[in-house]
C-alpha positions as CSV (number, residue, x, y, z in Angstrom):
1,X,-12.7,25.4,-21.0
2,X,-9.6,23.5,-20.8
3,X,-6.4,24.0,-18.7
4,X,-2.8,24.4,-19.3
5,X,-1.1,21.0,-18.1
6,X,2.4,20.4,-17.4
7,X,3.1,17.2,-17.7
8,X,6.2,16.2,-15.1
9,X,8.2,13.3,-16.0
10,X,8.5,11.4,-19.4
11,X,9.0,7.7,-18.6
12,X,6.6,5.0,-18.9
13,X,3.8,6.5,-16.0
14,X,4.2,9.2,-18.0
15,X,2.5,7.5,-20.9
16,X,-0.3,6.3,-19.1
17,X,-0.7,9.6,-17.4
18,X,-1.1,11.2,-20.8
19,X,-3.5,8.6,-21.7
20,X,-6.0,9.3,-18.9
21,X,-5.7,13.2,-19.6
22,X,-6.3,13.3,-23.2
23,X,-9.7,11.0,-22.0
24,X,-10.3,13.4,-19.4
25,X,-11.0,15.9,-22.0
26,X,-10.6,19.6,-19.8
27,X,-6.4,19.7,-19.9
28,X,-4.1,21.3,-22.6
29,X,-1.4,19.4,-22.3
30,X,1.6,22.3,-22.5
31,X,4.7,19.7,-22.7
32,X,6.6,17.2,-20.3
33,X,9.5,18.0,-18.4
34,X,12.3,15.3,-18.4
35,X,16.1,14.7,-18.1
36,X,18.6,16.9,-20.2
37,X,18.9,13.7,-22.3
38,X,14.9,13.7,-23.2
39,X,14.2,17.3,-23.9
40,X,13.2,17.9,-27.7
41,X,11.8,14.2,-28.1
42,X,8.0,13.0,-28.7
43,X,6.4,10.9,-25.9
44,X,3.0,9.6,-27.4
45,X,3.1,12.9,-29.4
46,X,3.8,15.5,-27.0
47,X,7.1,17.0,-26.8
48,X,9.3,17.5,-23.6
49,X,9.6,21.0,-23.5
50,X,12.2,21.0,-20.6
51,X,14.1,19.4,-17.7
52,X,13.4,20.6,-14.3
53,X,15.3,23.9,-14.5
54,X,12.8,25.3,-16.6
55,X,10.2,25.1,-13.7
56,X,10.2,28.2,-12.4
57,X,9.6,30.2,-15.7
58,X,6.9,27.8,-16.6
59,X,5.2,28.7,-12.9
60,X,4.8,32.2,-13.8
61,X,2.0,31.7,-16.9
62,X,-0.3,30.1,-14.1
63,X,0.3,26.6,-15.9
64,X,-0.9,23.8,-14.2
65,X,1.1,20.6,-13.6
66,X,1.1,16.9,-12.2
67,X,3.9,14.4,-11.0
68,X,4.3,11.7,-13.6
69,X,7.2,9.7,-11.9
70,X,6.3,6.3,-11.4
71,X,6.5,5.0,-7.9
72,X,8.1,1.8,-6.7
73,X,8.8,1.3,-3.3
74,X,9.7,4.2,-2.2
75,X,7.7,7.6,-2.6
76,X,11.0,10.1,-2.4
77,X,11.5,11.0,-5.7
78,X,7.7,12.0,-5.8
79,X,7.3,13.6,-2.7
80,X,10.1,15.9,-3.7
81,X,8.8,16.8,-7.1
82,X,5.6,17.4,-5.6
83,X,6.9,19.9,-2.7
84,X,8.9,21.4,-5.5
85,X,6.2,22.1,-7.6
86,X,4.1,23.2,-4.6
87,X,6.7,25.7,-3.8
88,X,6.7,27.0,-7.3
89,X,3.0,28.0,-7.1
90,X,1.7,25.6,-9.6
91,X,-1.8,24.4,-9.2
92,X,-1.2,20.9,-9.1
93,X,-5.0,19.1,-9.5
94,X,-6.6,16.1,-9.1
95,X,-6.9,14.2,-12.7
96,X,-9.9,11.3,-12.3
97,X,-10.5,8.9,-15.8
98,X,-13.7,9.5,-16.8
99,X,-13.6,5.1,-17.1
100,X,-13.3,5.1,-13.6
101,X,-15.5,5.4,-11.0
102,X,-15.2,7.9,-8.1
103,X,-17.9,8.5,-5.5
104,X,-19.3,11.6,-5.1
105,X,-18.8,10.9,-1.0
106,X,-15.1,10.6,-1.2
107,X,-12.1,12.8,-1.6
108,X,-8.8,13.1,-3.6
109,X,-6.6,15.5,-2.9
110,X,-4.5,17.6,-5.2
111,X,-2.1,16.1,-7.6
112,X,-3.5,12.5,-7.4
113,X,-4.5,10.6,-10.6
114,X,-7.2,8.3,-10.4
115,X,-6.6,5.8,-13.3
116,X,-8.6,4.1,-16.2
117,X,-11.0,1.5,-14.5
118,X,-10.2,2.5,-10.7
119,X,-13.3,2.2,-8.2
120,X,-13.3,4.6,-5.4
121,X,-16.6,3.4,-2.8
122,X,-18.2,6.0,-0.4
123,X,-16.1,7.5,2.5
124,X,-13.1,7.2,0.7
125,X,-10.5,9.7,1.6
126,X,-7.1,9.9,-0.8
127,X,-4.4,12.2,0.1
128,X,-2.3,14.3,-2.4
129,X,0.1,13.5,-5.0
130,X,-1.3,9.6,-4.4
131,X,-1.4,7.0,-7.7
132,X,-4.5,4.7,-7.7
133,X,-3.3,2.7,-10.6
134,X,-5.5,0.7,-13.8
135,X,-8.5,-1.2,-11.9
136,X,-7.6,-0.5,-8.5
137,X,-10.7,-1.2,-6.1
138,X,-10.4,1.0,-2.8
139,X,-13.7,0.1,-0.9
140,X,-16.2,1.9,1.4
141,X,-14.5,4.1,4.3
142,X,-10.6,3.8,3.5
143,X,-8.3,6.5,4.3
144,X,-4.8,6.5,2.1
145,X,-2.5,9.3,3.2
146,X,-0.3,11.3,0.7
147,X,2.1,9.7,-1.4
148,X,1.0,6.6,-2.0
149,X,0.9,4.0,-5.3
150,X,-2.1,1.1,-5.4
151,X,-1.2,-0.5,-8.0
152,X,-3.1,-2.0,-11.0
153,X,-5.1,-4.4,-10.1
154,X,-5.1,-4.5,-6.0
155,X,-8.0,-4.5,-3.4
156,X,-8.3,-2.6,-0.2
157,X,-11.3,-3.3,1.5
158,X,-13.2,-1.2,4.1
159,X,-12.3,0.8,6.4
160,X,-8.1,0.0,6.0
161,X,-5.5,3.0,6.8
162,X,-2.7,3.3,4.4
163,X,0.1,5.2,5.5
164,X,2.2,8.1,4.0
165,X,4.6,6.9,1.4
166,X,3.5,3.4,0.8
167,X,3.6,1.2,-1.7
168,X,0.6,-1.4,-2.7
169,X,1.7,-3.9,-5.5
170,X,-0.4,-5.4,-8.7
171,X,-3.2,-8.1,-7.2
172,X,-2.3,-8.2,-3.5
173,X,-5.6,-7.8,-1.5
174,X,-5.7,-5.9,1.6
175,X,-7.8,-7.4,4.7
176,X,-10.8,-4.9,5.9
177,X,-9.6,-2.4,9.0
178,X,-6.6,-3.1,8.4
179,X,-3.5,-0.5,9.2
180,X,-0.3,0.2,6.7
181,X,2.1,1.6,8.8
182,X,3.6,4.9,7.2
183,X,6.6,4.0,4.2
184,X,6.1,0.6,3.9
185,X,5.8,-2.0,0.9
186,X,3.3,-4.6,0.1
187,X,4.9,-6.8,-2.9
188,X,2.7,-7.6,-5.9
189,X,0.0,-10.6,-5.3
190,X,0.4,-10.4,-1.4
191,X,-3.0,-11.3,0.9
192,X,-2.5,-8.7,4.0
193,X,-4.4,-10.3,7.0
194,X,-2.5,-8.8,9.8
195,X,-1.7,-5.1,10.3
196,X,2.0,-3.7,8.8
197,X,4.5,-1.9,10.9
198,X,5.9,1.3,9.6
199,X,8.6,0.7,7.3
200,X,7.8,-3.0,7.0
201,X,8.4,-4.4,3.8
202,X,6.2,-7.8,2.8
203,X,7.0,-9.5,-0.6
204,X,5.5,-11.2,-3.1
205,X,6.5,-14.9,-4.1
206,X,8.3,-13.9,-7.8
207,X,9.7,-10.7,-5.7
């Protein structure tokens, strides 16, 4: 039996947010929610239903929803659509491609989406509301807290600790055991051998 989905946001994360749902299979996508400017228009043929003053009546049919804001840098914009949402009462579910892999000894917690081509090893713990973007690898025993985005294509190996609110770019490659302090930026491409402070922002060469 399928599920009512909101779909929150209508940008380009959006899109590849709708992609791993429809291959999902067990959501009924209800509609994004977008700017003033987007409502009534088509992303990859569903409509935007609203903006995000219509929240609260959609809450009270028991819809479900996820964030579908991409994340650069900095996790605000998320965290407070998430919290909002929480608020609201919406269920807001973990979503897992069924191309990725996910093992059965880890956990994601609610509103996370676990991307097309992700590996997630053994002892893996992912907090809520977390992106773990197109081929991600997070290996055996990692913890990454709440709000986070690993982005396509980047390696964390065992046993690292990501922090709240951080930001893991395209092909960088995280050193085992290994700490991310809380809110801070790896650029895309970057090798992380040493532990990062909270806040500490490391970029990339073309960055």
């Amino acid at each position: 039996m399928t599920r009512p989905l909101v779909i929150v946001g209508a940008g380009g994360h959006a899109r590849s947010c709708l992609d791993v749902i429809e291959a999902h299979g067990g959501f009924q996508i209800v509609g994004l929610i977008g700017n003033s400017e987007e409502v009534g228009r088509n992303v990859l043929e569903h409509r935007v239903i609203g903006s995000d003053d219509d929240l609260p009546g959609l809450a009270k049919f028991g819809v479900s929803a996820i964030v579908a804001v991409g994340q650069i840098r900095t996790s605000k914009v998320r965290h407070a659509l998430f919290a909002k949402l929480r608020k609201l009462g919406f269920e807001l579910p973990a979503i897992i491609s069924p191309r990725a892999y996910v093992s059965r000894h880890s956990e994601v917690g609610a509103g996370s989406i676990i991307m097309h081509h992700v590996t997630v090893n053994a002892g893996v713990t992912i907090g809520c509301n977390c992106i773990i973007n197109t081929a991600a690898i997070i290996e055996h025993d990692c913890n990454v807290d709440d709000h986070c985005h690993i982005s396509t294509g980047a390696i964390v190996n065992g046993g690292v600790c990501i922090g709240k609110g951080c930001f893991v770019g395209s092909g960088s490659i995280i050193h085992q055991e290994r700490v991310i302090g809380e809110g801070s930026v790896v650029g895309m491409g970057v090798p992380v051998r040493q532990n990062i402070l909270p806040g500490e922002v490391l970029r990339g060469d073309n960055e």
